[in-house]
ZADRENRO-399233 format. One line per field, with one value per residue (C-alpha): residue number from 1; x, y, z. Coordinates in Angstrom, 2 decimals, padded with zeros to 5 digits. Layout:
N
resi: [NUM / ...]
px: [X / ...]
py: [Y / ...]
pz: [Z / ...]
This chain:
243
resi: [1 / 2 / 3 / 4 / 5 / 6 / 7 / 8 / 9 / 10 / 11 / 12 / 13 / 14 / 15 / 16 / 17 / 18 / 19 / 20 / 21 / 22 / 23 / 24 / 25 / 26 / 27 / 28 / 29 / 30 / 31 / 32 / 33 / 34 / 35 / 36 / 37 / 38 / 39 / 40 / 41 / 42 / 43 / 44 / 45 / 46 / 47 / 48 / 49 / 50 / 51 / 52 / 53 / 54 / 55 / 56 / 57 / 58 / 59 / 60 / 61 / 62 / 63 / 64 / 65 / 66 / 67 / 68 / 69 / 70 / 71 / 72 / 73 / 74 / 75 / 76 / 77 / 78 / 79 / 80 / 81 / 82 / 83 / 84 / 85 / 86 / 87 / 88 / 89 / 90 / 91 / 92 / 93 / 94 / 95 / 96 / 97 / 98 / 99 / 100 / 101 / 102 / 103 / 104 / 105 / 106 / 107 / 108 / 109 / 110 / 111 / 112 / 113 / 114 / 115 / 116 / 117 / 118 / 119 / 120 / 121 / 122 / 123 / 124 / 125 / 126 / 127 / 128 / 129 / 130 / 131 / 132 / 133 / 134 / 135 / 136 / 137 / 138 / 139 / 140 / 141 / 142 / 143 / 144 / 145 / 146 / 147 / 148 / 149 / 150 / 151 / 152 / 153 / 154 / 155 / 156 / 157 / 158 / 159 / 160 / 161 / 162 / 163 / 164 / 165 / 166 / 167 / 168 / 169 / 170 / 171 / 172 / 173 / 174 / 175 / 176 / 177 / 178 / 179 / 180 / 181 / 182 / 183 / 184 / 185 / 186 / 187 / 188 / 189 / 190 / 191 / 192 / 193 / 194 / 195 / 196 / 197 / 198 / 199 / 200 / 201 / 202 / 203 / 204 / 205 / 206 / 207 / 208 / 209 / 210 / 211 / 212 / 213 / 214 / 215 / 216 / 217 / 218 / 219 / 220 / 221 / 222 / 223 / 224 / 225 / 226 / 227 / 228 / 229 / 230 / 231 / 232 / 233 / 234 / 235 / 236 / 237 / 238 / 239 / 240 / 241 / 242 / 243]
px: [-208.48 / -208.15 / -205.08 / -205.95 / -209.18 / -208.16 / -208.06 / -211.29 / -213.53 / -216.44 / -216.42 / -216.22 / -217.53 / -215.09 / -213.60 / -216.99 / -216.91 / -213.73 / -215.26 / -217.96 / -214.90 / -214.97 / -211.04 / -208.57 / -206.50 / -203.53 / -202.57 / -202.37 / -200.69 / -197.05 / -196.88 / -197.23 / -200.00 / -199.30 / -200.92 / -202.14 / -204.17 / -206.24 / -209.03 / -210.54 / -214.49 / -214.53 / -213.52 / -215.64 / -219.30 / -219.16 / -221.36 / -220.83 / -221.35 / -218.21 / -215.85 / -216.71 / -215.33 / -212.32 / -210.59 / -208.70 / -207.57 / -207.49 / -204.81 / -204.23 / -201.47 / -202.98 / -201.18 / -198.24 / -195.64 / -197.90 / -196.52 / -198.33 / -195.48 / -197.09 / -200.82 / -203.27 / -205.38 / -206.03 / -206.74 / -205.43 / -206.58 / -204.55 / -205.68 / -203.38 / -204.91 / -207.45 / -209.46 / -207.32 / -203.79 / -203.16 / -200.65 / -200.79 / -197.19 / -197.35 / -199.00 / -196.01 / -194.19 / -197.53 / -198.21 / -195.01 / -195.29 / -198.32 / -196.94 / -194.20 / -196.85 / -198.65 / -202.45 / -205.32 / -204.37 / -206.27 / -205.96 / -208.30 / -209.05 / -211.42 / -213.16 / -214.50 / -217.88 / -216.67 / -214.17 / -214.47 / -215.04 / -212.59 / -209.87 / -210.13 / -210.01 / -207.55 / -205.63 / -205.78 / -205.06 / -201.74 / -200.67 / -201.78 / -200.36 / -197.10 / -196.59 / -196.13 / -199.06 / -200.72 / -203.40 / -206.16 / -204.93 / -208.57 / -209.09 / -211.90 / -213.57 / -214.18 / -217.14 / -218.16 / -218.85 / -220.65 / -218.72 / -222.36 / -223.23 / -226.73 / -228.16 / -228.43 / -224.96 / -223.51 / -224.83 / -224.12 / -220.28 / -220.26 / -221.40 / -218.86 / -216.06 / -216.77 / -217.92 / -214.26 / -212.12 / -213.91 / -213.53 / -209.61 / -209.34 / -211.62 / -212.12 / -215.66 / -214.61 / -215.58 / -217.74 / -217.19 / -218.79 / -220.87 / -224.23 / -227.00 / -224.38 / -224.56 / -228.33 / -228.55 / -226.34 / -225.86 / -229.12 / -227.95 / -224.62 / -225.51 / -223.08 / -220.18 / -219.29 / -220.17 / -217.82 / -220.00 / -219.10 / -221.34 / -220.11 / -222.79 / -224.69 / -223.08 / -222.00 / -224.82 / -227.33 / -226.09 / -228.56 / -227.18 / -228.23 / -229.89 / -230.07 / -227.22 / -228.89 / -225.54 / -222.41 / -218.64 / -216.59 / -217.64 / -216.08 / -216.79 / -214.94 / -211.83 / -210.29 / -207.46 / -207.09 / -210.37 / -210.86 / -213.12 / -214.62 / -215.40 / -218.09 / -216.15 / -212.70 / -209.46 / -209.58 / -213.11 / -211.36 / -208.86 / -211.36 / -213.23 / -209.78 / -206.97 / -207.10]
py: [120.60 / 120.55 / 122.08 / 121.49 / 120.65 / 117.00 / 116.53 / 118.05 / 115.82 / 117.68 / 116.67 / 120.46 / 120.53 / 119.74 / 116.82 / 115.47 / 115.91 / 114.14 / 111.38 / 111.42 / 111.13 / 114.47 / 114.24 / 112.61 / 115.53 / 113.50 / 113.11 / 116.87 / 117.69 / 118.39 / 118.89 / 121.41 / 121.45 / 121.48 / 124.74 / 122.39 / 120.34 / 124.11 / 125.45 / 128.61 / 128.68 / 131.31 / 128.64 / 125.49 / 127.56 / 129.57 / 131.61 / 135.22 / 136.26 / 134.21 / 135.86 / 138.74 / 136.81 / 137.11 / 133.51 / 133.15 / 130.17 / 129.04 / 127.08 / 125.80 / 123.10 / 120.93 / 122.05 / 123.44 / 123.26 / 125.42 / 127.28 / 130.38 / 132.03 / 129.14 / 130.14 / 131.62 / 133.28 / 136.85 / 136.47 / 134.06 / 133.34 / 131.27 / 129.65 / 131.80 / 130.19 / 127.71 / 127.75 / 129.05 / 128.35 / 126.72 / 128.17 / 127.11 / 126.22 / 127.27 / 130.78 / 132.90 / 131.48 / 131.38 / 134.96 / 136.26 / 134.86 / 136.29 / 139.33 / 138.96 / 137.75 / 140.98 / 139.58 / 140.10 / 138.30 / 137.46 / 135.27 / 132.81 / 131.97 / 128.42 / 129.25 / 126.93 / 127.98 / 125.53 / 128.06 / 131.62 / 133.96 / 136.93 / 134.90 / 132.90 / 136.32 / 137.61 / 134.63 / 135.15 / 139.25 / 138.10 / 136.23 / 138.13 / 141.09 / 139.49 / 139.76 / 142.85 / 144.26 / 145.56 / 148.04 / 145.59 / 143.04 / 140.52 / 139.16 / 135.66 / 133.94 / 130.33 / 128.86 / 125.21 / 123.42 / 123.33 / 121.49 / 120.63 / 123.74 / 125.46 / 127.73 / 130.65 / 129.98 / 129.22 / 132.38 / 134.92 / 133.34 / 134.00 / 137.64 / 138.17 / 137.16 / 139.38 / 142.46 / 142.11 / 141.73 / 144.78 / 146.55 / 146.21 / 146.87 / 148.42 / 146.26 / 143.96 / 139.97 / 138.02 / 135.72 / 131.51 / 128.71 / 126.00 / 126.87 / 125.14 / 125.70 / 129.48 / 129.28 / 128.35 / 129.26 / 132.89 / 134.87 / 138.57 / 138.16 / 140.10 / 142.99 / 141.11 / 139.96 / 136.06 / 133.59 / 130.63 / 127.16 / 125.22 / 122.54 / 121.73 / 124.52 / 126.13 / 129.71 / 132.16 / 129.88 / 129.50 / 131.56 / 133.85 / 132.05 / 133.46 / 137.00 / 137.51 / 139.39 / 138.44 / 136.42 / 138.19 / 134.72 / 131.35 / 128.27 / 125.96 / 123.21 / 121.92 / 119.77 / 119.22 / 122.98 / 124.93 / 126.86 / 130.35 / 133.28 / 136.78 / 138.62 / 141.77 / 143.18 / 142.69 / 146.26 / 146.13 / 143.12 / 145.27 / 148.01 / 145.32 / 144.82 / 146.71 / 150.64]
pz: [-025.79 / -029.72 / -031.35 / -034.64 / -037.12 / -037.06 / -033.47 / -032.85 / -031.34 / -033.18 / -037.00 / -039.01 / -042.44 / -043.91 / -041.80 / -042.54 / -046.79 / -046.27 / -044.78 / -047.15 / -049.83 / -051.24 / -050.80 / -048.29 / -047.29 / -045.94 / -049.70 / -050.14 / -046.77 / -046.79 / -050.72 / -053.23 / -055.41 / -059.22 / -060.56 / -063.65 / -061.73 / -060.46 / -062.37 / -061.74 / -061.73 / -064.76 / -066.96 / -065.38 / -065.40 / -068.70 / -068.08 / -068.94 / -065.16 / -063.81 / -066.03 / -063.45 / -060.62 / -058.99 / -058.32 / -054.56 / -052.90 / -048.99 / -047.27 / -043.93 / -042.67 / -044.87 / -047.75 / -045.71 / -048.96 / -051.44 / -053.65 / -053.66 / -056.26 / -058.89 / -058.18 / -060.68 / -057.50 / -057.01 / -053.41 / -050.70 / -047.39 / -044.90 / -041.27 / -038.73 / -034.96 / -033.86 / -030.28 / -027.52 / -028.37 / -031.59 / -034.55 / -037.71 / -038.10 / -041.98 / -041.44 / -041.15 / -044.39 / -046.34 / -044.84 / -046.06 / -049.39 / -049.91 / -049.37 / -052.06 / -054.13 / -053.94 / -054.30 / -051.96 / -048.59 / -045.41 / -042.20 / -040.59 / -037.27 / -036.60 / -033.85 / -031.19 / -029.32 / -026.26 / -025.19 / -024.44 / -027.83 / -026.54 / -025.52 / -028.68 / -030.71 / -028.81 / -029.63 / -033.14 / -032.95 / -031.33 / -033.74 / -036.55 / -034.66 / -034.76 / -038.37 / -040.42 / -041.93 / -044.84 / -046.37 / -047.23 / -044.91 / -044.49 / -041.28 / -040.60 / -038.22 / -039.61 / -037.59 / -038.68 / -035.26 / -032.51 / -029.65 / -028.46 / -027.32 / -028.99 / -031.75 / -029.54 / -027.58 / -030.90 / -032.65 / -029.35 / -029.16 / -033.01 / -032.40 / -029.47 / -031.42 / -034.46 / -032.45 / -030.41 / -033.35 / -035.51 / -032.01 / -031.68 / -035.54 / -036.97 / -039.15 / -039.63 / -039.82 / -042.74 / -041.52 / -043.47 / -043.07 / -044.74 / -046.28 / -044.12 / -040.66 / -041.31 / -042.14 / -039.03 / -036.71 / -038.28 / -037.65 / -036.97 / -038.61 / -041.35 / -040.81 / -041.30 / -044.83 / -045.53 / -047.06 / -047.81 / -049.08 / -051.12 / -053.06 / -055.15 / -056.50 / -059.16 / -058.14 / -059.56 / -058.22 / -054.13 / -052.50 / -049.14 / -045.70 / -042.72 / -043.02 / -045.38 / -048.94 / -050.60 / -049.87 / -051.35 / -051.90 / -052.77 / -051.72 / -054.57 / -054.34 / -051.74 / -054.50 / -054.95 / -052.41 / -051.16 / -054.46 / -054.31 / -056.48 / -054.79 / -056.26 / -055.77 / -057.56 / -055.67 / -055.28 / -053.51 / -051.11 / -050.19 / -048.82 / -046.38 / -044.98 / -042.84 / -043.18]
């Protein structure tokens, strides 16, 4: 049973852009990333739109040493669980830094549609649940594999998940995942908030999948850490989040 994105024997997105030499994440792992290496989207598209944007970052293990006191982002979002029992060993420092930081913060859970959805979320509530919260507190389900099973099992485990979590907490999940994987796999999903990467496009051109009319954050690139731009204020974030 995988514990972690890198023993999955399912390759997620973005195992497989590694692979495909977008970046070799071992390098990052177990440092801090130098803020001067980071640039936010607003200064990389120039377009009078992105100066709208609000910049956020994502970290998981990965990047276990980063130093969110250093970082230029408005909103952070770190990986709490994965599938039935794995903790990311870095959530409750990151957690609690983001909560000195003061910005935007959120958790992630990667789910696995091999195992059952409510045990999987209830995973994730418990260790969420564990730390102090706060007002505006986001909470995510990061789907980006399969483990073989199909579209419609994929999409109903996706829905099951969700629908428990915004049951226990009132709050609706945001709902990430690669571009094409959520065009496919995320048909009915609309109700939940989308968090969409796409590497390619640049951001005013990545068109919402499935049934999505518009996404709130961007993924835009994972180099040299998974670098994002919400279409909404900090303040907006906050309301999709813990009451």
């Amino acid at each position: 049973m995988p514990t972690h994105r890198i023993l999955s024997p399912v390759l997620s997105l973005k195992i497989r852009l590694n692979l495909a030499g977008r970046r070799v994440r071992s390098v990052v792992a177990g440092m801090s990333v130098a803020v001067s290496m980071i640039t936010p989207v607003v200064a990389l598209t120039g377009s009078a739109h992105a100066t709208s944007l609000t910049y956020g970052q994502d970290v998981s293990g990965y990047e276990s040493n980063y130093d969110w006191s250093a970082s230029p982002a408005k909103f952070g979002i770190v990986k709490a669980t994965e599938g039935l029992n794995f903790r990311d060993p870095s959530f409750v420092r990151q957690w609690r830094e983001l909560a000195g930081k003061g910005i935007v913060r959120g958790a992630y859970h990667y789910g696995h549609p091999g195992d059952d959805p409510v045990a999987e979320a209830d995973h994730f509530l418990s260790v969420v649940n564990e730390q102090p919260a706060k007002r505006g507190d986001l909470l995510v389900l990061d789907l980006e594999t399969t483990d073989g099973e199909s579209v419609a099992h994929v999409n109903a485990w996706a829905k099951t998940w969700l629908a428990h979590v915004k049951a226990e907490t009132g709050v609706a999940p945001i709902f990430y995942s690669g571009r094409d994987f959520a065009d496919t796999y995320g048909h009915g999903l609309a109700g939940y908030p989308l968090w969409v990467a796409a590497y390619g496009p640049a951001t005013e051109r990545v068109a919402p999948p499935a049934d999505w009319k518009k996404w709130i954050i961007h993924q835009y690139t994972d180099t040299p850490i998974d670098q994002n731009v919400s279409s909404l204020t900090p303040q907006q974030l906050r309301a999709l989040g813990r009451r």
